[in-house]
MIKOL-935475 format. One line per field, with one value per residue (C-alpha): x, y, z; residue in three letters. Coordinates in nm, 3 decimals, m for minus. Each point is the difference from the previous one (the first is absolute). Layout:
<rs>
c1	[X	...]
c2	[Y	...]
c3	[Z	...]
rest	[ala	...]
</rs>
This chain:
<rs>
c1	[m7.622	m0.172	0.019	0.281	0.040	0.374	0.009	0.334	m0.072	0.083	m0.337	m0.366	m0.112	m0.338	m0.154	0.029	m0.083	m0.312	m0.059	0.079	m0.254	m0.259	0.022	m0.052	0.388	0.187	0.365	0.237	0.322	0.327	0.193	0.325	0.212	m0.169	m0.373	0.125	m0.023	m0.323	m0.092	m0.203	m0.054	0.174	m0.135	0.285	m0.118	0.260	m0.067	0.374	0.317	0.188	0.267	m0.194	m0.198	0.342	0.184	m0.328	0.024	0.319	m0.043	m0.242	0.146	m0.258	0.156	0.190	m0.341	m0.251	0.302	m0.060	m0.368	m0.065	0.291	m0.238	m0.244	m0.327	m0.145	0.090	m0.200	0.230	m0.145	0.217	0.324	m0.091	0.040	0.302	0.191	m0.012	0.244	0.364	0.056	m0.201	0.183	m0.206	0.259	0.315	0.174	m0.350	0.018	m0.375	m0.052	0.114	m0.277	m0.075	0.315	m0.044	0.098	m0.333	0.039	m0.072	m0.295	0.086	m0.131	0.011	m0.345	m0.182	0.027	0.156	m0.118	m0.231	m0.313	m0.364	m0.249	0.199	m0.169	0.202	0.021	0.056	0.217	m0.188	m0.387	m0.115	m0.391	m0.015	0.070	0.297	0.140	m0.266	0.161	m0.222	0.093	m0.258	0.059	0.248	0.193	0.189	0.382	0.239	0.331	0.317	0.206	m0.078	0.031	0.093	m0.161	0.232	m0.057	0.256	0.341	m0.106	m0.220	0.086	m0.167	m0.304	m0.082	m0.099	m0.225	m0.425	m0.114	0.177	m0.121	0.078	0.066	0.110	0.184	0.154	m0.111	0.099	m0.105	m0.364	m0.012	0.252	m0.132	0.215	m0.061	m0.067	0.034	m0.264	0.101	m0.126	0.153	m0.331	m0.191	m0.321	m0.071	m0.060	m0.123	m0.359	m0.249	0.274	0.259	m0.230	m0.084	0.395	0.066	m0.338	0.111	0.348	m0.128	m0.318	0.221	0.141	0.348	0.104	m0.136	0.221	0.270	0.026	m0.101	0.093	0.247	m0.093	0.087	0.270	m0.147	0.151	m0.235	0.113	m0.162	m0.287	m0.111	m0.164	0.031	m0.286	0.079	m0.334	m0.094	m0.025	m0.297	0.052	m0.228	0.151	m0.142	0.061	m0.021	0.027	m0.158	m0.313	m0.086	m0.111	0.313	m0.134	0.239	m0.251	0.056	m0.006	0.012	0.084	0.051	0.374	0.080	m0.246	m0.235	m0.272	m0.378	m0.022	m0.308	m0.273	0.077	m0.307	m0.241	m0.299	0.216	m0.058	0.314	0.049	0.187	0.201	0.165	0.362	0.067	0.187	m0.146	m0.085	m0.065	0.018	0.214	0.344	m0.032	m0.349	0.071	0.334	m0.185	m0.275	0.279	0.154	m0.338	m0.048	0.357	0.223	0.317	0.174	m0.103	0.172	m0.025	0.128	0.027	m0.088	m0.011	0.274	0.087	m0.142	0.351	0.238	m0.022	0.098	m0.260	m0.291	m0.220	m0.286	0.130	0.211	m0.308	m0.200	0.330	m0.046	m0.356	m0.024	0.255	m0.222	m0.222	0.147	0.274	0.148	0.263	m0.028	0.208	0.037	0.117	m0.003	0.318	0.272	0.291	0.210	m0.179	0.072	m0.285	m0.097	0.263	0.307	0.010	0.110	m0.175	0.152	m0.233	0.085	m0.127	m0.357	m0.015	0.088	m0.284	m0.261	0.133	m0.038	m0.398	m0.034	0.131	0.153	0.179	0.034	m0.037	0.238	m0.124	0.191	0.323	0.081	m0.038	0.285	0.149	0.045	0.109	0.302	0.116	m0.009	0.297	0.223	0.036	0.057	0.059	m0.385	m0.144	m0.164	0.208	0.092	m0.161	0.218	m0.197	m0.193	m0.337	m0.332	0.018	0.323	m0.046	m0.332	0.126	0.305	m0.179	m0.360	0.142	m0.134	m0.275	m0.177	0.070	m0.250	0.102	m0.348	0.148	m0.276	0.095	m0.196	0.042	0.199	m0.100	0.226	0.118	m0.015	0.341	0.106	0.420	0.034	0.107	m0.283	m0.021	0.022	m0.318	m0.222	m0.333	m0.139	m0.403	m0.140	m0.373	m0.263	0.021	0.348	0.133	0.284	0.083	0.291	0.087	0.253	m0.090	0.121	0.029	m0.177	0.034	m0.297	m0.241	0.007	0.048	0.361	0.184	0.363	0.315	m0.097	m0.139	m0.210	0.294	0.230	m0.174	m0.049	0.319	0.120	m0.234	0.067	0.378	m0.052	m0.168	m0.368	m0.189	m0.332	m0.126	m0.308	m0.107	m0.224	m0.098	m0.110	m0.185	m0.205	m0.076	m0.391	m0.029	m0.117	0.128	0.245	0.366	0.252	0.133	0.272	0.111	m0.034	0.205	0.253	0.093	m0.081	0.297	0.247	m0.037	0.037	m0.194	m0.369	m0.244	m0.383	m0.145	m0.243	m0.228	m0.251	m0.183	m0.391	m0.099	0.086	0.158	0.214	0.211	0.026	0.126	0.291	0.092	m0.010	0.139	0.286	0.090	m0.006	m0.090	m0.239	m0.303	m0.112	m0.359	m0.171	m0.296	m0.172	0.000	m0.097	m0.274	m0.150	0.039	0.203	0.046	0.329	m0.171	m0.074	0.342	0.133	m0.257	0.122	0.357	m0.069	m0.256	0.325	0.229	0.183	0.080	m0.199	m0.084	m0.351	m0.215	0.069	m0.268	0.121	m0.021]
c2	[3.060	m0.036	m0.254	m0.255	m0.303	m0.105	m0.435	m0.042	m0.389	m0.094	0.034	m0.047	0.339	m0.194	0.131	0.331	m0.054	m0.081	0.246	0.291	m0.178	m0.051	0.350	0.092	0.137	m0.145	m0.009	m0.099	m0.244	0.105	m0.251	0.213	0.311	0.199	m0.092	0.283	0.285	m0.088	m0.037	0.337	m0.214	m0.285	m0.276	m0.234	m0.281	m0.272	m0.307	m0.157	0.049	0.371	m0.161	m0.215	0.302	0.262	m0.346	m0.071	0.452	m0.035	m0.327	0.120	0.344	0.186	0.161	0.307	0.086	m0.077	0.275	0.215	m0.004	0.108	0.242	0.180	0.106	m0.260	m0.138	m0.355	m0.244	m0.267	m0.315	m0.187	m0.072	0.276	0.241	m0.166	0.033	0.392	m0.052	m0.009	m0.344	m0.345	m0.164	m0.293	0.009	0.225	m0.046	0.138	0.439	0.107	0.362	0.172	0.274	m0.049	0.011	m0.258	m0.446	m0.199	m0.260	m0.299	0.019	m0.107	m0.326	0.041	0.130	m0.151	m0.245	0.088	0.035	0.287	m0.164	0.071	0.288	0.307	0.412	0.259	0.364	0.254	0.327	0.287	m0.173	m0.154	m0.022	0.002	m0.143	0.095	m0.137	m0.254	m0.153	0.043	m0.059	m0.193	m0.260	m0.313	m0.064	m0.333	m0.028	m0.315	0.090	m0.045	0.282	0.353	0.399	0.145	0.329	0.210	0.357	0.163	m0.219	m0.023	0.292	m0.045	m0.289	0.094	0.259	m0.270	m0.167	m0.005	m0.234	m0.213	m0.333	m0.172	m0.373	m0.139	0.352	0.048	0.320	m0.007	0.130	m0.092	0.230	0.286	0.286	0.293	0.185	m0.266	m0.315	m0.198	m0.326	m0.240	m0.277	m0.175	m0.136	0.175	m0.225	m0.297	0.240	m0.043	0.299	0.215	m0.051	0.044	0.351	0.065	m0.097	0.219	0.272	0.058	m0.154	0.264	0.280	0.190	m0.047	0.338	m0.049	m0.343	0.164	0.281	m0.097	0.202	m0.018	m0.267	0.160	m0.183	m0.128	m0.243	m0.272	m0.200	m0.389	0.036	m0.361	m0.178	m0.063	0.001	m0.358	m0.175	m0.351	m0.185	m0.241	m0.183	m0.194	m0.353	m0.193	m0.375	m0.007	m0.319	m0.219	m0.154	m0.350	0.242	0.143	0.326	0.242	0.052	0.100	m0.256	m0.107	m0.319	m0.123	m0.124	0.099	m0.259	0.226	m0.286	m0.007	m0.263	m0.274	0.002	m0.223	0.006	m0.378	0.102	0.355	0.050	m0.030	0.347	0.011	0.273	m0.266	m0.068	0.299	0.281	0.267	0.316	0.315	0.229	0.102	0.223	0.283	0.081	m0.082	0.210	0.315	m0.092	m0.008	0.291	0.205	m0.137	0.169	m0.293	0.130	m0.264	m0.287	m0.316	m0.210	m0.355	m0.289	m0.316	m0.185	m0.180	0.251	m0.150	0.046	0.230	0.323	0.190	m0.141	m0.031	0.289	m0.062	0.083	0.297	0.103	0.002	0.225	0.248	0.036	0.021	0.259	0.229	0.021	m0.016	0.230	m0.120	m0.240	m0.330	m0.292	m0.337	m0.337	m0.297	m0.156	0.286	m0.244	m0.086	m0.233	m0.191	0.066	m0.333	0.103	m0.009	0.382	0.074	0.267	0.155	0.119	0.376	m0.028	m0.125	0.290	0.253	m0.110	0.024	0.321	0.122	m0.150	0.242	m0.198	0.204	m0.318	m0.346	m0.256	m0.320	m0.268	m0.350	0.130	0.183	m0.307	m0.168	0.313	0.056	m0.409	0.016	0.309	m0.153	m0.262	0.348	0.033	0.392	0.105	0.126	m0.339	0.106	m0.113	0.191	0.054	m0.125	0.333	m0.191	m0.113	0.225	0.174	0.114	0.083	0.170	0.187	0.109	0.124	0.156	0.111	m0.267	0.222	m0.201	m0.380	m0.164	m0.302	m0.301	m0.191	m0.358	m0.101	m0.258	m0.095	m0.317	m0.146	m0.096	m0.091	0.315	m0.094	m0.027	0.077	m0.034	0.198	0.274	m0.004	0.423	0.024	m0.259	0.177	m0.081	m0.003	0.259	m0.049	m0.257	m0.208	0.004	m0.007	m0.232	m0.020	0.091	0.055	0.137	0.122	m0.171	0.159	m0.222	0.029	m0.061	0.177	m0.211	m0.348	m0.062	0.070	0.111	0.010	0.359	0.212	0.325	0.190	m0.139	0.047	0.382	0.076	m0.171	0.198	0.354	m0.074	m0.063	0.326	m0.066	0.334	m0.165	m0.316	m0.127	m0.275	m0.253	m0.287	m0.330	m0.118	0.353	0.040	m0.028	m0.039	0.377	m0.039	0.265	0.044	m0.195	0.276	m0.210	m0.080	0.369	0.118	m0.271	0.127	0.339	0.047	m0.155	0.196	0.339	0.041	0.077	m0.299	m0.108	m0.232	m0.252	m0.320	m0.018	0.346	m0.072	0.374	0.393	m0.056	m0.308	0.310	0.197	m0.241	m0.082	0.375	0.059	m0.329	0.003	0.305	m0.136	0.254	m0.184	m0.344	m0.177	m0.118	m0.215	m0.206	0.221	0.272	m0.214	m0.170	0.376	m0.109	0.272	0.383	0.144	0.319	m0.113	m0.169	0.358	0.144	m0.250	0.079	0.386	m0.041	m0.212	0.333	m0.139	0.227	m0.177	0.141	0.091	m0.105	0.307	0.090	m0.171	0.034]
c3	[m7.355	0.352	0.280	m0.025	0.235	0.087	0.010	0.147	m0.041	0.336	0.177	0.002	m0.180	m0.165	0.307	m0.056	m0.378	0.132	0.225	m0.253	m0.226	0.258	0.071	m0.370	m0.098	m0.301	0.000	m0.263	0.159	m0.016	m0.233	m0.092	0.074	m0.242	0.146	0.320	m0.279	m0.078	0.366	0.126	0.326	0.194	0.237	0.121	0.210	0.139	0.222	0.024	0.167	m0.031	m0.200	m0.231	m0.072	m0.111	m0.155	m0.226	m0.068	m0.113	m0.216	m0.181	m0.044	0.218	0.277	m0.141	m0.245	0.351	0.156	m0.297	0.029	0.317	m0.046	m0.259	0.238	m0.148	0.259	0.181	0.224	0.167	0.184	0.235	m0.166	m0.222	0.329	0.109	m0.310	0.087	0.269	0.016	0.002	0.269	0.295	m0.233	m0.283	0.124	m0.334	m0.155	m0.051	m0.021	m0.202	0.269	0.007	0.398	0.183	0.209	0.015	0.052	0.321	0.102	0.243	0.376	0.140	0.380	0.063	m0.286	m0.299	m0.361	m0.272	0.122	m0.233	0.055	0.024	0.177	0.056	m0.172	0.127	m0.181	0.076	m0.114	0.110	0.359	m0.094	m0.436	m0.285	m0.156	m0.360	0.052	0.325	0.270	0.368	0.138	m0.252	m0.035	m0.303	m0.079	0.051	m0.094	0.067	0.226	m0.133	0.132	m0.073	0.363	0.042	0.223	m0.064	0.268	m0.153	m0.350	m0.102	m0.328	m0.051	0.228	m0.250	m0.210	0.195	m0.029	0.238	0.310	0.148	0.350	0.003	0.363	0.104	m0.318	m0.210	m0.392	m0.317	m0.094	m0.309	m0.153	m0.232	m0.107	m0.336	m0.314	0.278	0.167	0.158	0.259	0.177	0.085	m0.310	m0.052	m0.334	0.273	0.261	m0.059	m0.062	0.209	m0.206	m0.279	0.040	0.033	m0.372	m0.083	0.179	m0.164	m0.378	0.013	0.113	m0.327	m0.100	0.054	0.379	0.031	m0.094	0.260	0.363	0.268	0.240	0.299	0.374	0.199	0.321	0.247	0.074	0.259	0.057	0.174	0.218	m0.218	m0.384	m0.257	m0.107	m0.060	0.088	m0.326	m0.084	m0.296	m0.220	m0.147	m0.279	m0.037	m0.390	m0.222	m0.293	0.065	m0.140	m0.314	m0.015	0.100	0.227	0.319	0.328	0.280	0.343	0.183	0.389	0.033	m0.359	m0.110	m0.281	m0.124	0.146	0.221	m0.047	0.253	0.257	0.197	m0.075	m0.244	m0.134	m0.361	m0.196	m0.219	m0.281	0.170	0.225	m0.080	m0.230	0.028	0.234	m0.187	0.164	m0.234	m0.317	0.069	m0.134	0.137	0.333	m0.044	m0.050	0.217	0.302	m0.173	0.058	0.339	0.148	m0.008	0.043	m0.231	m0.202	m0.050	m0.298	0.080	m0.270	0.115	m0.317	m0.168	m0.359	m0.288	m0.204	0.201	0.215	m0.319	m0.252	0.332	m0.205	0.220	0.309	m0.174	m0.155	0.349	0.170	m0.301	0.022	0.395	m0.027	m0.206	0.246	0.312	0.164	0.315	0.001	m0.204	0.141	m0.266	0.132	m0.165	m0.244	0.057	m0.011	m0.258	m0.264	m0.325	m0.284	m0.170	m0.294	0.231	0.021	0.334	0.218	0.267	0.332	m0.046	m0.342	0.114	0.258	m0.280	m0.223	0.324	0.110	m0.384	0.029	0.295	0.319	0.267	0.160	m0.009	0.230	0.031	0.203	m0.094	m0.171	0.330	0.199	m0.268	0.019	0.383	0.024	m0.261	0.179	0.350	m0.158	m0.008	0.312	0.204	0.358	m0.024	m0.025	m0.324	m0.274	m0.327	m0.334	m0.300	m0.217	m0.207	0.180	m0.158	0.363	m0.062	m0.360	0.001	0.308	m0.151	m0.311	0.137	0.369	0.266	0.030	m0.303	0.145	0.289	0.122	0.053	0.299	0.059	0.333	0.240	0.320	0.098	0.352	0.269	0.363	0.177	0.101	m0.328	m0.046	m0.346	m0.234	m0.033	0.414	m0.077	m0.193	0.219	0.053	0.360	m0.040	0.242	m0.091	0.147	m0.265	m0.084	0.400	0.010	m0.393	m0.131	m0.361	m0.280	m0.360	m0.283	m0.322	m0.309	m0.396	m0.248	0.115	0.340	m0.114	0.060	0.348	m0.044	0.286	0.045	0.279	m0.051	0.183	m0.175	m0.353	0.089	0.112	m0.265	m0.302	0.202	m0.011	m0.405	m0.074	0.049	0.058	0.133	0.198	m0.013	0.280	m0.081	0.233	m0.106	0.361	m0.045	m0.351	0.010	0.335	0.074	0.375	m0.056	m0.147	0.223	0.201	0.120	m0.335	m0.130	0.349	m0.094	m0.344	0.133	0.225	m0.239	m0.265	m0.080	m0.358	m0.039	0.078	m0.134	0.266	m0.198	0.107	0.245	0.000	0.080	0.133	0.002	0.311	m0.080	m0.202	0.291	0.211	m0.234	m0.037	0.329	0.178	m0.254	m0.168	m0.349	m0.279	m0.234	0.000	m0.257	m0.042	m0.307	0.074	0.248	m0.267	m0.277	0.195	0.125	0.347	0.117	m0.179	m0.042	0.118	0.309	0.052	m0.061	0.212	0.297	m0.034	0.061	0.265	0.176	m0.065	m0.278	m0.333	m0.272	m0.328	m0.070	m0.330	m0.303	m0.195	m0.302	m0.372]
rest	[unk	unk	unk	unk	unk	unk	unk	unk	unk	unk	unk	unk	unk	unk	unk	unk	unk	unk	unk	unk	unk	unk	unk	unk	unk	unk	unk	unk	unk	unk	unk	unk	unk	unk	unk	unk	unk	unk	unk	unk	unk	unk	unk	unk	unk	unk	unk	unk	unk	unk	unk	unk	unk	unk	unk	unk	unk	unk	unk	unk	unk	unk	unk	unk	unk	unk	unk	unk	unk	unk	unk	unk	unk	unk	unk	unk	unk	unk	unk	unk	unk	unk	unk	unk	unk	unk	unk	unk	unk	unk	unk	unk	unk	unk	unk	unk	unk	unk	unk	unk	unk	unk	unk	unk	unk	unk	unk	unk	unk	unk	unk	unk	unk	unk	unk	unk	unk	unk	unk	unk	unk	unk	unk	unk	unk	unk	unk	unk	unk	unk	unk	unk	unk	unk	unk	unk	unk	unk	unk	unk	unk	unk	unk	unk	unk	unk	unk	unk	unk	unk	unk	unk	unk	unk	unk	unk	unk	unk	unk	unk	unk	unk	unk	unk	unk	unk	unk	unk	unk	unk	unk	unk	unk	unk	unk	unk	unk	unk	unk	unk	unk	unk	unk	unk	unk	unk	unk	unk	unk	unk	unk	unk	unk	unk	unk	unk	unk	unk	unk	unk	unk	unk	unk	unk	unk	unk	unk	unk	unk	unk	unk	unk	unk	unk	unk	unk	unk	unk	unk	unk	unk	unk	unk	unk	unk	unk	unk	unk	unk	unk	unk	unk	unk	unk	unk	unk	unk	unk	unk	unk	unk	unk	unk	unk	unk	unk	unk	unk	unk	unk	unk	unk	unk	unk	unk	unk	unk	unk	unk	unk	unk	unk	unk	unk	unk	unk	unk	unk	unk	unk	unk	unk	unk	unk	unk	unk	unk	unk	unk	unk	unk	unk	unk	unk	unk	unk	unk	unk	unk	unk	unk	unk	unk	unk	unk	unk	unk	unk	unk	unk	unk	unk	unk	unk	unk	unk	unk	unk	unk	unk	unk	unk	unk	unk	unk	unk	unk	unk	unk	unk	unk	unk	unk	unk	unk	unk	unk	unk	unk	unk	unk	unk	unk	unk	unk	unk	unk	unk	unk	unk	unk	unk	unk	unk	unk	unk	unk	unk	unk	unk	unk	unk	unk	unk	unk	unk	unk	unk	unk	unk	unk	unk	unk	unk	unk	unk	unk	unk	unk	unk	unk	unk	unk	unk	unk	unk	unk	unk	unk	unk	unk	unk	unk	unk	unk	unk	unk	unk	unk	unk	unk	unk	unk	unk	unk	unk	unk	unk	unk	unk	unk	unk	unk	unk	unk	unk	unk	unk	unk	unk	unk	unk	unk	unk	unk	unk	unk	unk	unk	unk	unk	unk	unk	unk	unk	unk	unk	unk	unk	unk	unk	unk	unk	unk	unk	unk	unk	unk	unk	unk	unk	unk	unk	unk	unk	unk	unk	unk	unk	unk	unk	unk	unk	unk	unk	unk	unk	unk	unk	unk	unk	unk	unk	unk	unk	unk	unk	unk	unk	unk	unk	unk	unk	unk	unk	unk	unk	unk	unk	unk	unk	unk	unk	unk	unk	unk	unk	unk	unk	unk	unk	unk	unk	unk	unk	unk	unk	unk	unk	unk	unk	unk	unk	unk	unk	unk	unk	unk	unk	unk	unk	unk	unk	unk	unk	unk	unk	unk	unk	unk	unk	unk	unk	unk	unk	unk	unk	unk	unk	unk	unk	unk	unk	unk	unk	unk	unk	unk	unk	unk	unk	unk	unk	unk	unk	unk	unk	unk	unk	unk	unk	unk	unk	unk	unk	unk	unk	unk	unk	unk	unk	unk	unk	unk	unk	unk	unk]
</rs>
């Protein structure tokens, strides 16, 4: 008897295993039917797609016994998913009937006034509190959401359902259901196992209440709360780590200029030769530097693999091994890239792409990046041609599979693009994306952005507009932008690459490359709206503070998530 933890098996839920250790609760896993008798409480995470979530139930004989339980009364803590499968049924999966306990369809979030998925750091308000804590949640902080499926909170049409509901969040001038809580249920739709020391205390709070006290909250009041004009949406800073074999064979982190990652020799006549020149650059091992950023208020880490796998993606236990152990310490969001494609292991066994995401996902990944798959991807769809321009998936490229499995919430596309010179009368066949240099040292240049493979060293018959299109049309929740003419540099991102993708995509964005200063963010938030940058070697080297990077973005009027006290 005592607290049981639902696994689904569609969805990163090592996270929260994790956190309920970290925060000194043991659970027992629900394996059968007959684990819900022995179940005095229920947590029931879910990262994944609203059908995937009641097909996997019902395969494994668990919806009518999860029914059952929260039918009895025990109490019943639902994450995501697991506060979505409360509801009638998900404009996500039609076909799909939820539990029906809140009557009321989840939708699909709009995309005129802002981008979808709704993913980053976002306020939450609670009903019944302006100024407190209440069930842990406390309004004046920001808790992480990753989703583009929605409760609608409209207490005049459906009271019904507003009866239900805790807590309400805005996101462009949408309001929907941040948390519900009525009798024996608790459930959020932000994740507070990846919401740093925020979402931290919203786990304590309900696991250190008694289980009599779970099991009868009071009634939440039903008030309207119409947008107001501005969201809480946060600008995201993320921290990126360049990981890969050294000549050792050691998995550090590293850093090059251009994608290039060895020391370089002193050039300089009379320089003494070290013995550091022409190896691998190491600045620091994973894992540390993972919590180290976590500590610091990075609002997401990324974990890229820049080494070839030593057998295959499944059998690659060091890099497995350095997910699993950064996610034990850290909770934000955890993005992987590196080898999610579909590979053949030295015995012939094949491997498909969705199978590599699931076992980084089960490590504790939140999402996975693609970088040189999509690029195949986006050019065998481009030979079926639509009246869009884009082309059309044939269902079986890793965007489309991991998408279709983990909501494309969970995949971020790596887009490598670098500029290709040209006439400024140029006519050809990417005339519509030629940049026009405005600056004194680019006046009179003109340029396009072609997209490259292998980490930079091979050009392909791609644009960067084309590529993104092409990825968001596929099911790609995320881009992130690098830029092989900034990488290093620390001019700056290219704004007039960022603006390019920016306006031709509707999907969440992570500008990359370039940054040098606090205030090389703020110009990219403010000169092009996009929700996220990426830094790596300032960070490693010290020579700029994601605190004061946070601190610049506020001081410019921006939302931007402040450094927890952390565990």
């Amino acid at each position: 008897m005592g607290l049981f933890f639902l696994d689904y098996g569609a969805g990163n839920v090592q996270s929260l295993a994790n956190t309920l250790r970290k925060l000194g609760h043991n659970f027992q896993w629900i394996t059968s039917a007959d684990d819900f008798e022995k179940a005095t409480s229920l947590i029931f995470p879910g990262v994944g797609a609203f059908g995937s979530a009641i097909s996997a139930l019902e395969s494994k004989g668990l919806l009518e016994p999860l029914r059952a339980y929260i039918a009895s009364g025990r109490p019943y803590f639902g994450i995501c998913v697991g506060m979505q499968v409360l509801y009638e049924s998900s404009a996500e999966s039609p076909s799909s009937r939820g539990l029906g306990l809140i009557p009321c369809t989840i939708e699909l979030f709009s995309n005129a006034d802002k981008t979808v998925p709704h993913m980053g750091w976002n306020s939450v308000e609670p009903l019944d509190s302006k100024d407190k804590s209440d069930e842990g949640i406390a309004p004046q902080s920001h808790y992480y959401y990753v989703h583009s499926y929605r409760a609608p909170y409209d207490p005049e049409s459906n009271p019904e359902a507003a009866a239900w509901v805790h807590s309400v969040t805005q996101y462009g001038q949408e309001i929907f259901v941040a948390a519900v809580r009525k009798a024996n249920v608790f459930a959020t739709q932000f994740h507070p196992e990846k919401s740093g020391q925020a979402g931290l205390e919203v786990l304590s709070a309900w696991l250190n209440e008694s289980e009599g006290s779970r099991s009868h909250a009071p009634p939440t009041p039903r008030i309207p709360r119409p947008p107001r004009p501005r969201d809480g949406l946060t600008k995201r800073v993320v921290a990126c780590m360049d990981v890969r074999s050294n000549d050792q064979g050691d998995l550090v982190v590293t850093k090059g200029d251009q994608y290039d990652v060895r020391e370089k020799a002193p050039s300089a006549q009379g320089a003494v030769q070290t013995q550091a020149a022409g190896a691998v650059r190491n600045l620091g091992k994973p894992v540390a530097l993972a919590e180290k950023y976590y500590k610091a208020g990075a609002d997401e880490l990324c974990l890229m693999n820049i080494t070839s796998f030593r057998h295959s993606p499944l059998r690659d236990q060091p890099m497995l091994a350095v997910v699993r152990a950064a996610a034990e310490e850290v909770f934000v969001p955890l993005t992987i890239g590196g080898g999610i494609k579909d590979t053949v292991d030295p015995d012939g066994t094949k491997r498909s792409a969705l199978e590599v995401a699931g076992l980084y996902f089960r490590a504790g990944a939140d999402k996975v990046s693609i970088a040189s798959e999509a690029v195949y991807a986006v050019e065998r769809m481009r030979e079926r041609v639509t009246a869009d321009g884009v082309g059309e998936g044939d269902g079986t490229s890793a965007i489309e599979t991991i998408a279709k499995a983990y909501g494309r919430q969970a995949v971020v596309v790596s887009i490598d693009p670098r500029r290709v010179y040209v006439d400024p009368t140029y006519d050809g066949p990417y005339k519509d994306e030629v940049v026009h240099g405005t600056s004194d040292e680019e006046q009179g240049k003109a340029w396009w952005y072609q997209c490259t493979v292998s980490g930079g060293r091979e050009n392909r018959p791609l644009s960067v507009v084309q590529l993104a299109r092409g990825v968001e049309k596929l099911g790609a929740g995320e881009i992130l932008l690098n830029s092989i003419d900034r990488d290093g540099t620390g001019k700056g991102f290219d704004l007039d690459l960022v603006k390019l993708v920016r306006k031709n995509v509707r999907i969440p964005m992570v500008a990359s490359s370039g940054a040098g200063s606090p205030a090389h963010f703020v110009d990219v938030f403010e000169k092009t709206g996009v929700e996220a940058a990426l830094a790596a070697g300032i960070f490693h080297r010290g020579e700029v503070e994601i605190d004061s990077v946070k601190q610049s973005i506020a001081q410019a009027g921006m939302n931007a998530r402040q450094r927890n006290r952390v565990v």
